[in-house]
C-alpha positions, 0 to 999 in steps of 0.5 A: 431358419431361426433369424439368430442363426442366419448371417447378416452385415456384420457377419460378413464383414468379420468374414472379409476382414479376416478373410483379408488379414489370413491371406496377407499372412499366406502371402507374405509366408508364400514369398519363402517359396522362392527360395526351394528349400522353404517350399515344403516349410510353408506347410508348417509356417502357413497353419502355425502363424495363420493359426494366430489370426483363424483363432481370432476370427473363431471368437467372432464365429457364432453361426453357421457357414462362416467358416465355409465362406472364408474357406472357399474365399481363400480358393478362389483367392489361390486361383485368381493368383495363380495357383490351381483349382485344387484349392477351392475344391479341397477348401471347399470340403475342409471348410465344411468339415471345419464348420462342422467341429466348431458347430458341434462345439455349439461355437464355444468349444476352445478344444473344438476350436484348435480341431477346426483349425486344423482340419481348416489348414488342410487347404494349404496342402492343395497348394502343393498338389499340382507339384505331385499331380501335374508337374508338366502343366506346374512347371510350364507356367513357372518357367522364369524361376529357371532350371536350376530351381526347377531341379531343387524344388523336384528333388525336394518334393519326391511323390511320397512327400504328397501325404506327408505335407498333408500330416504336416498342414493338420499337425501344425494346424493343431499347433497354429490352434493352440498357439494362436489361443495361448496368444489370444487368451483374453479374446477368448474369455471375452467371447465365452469360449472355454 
């Protein structure tokens, strides 16, 4: 393997940082979730503002497997708080996949970036997934929101909202790309990519 294609220091310490700055993001949109009603919204709000901060780590994305790294981080991330294993599994793929649109752009696609970023997003949607899956198993470990909760939050996520939220996280993916590359033109242009 050529030695320019392979990851070094400094590579992995873009990796970490913006790793660290997207799930703050995720964080502080997930506290909404407390309230039912802006659970489903965190389909819309988590790739539209972490489209801001994806699109500022595309600029420093100049080799292959980044992209994979920062999305299986964010998994294993879900799972050490709390959320389930579908996120590192649905991360892991939608990372690849991710990786390689942006590859293919030879990493200086500004198009190719706001596709990477949508097909990224789609690992928010795993989030969701236990509510549609396994609500029993969901729901016993969430028993300190109450029933009342419980009942709004079921109501509000029929099973016919499981590809929906999938559509949601891609179509707000692309908006979060294009949003997050109009706020960081110069970024941009900086890192060569038209």
């Amino acid at each position: 393997m050529d030695n320019s294609k392979k990851l070094k220091g400094k590579d992995l310490v873009n990796i970490g940082v913006f790793t660290a700055i997207y799930f703050v993001v995720i964080l502080i949109v997930a506290m909404l979730g407390f309230i039912p009603v802006f659970m489903p919204l965190m389909a819309v709000l988590d790739p539209l503002l972490g489209g801001i901060v994806f699109m500022l780590f595309l600029t420093k994305v100049k080799k292959p497997g980044m992209i994979l790294i920062m999305s299986v981080l964010m998994g294993i991330l879900m799972l050490l708080t709390g959320m389930s294993f579908y996120a590192l599994v649905v991360g892991t793929i939608s990372g690849i996949c991710a990786e390689l649109i942006y590859k293919s752009g030879d990493y200086k696609s500004s198009k190719k970036a706001v596709w990477t970023h949508a097909v990224f997003s789609l690992w928010i949607w795993s989030n969701f997934l236990p509510l549609f899956l396994q609500p029993e198993k969901y729901w016993s470990t969430r028993q300190q929101f109450g029933e009342e909760y419980i009942n709004t939050l079921t109501s509000l996520m029929p099973a016919w909202m499981c590809p929906v939220l999938l559509v949601v996280c891609f179509v707000f993916g692309i908006l979060g790309g294009l949003l997050g590359k109009a706020i960081l033109k110069k970024h941009f242009e900086k890192a060569g990519i038209a």
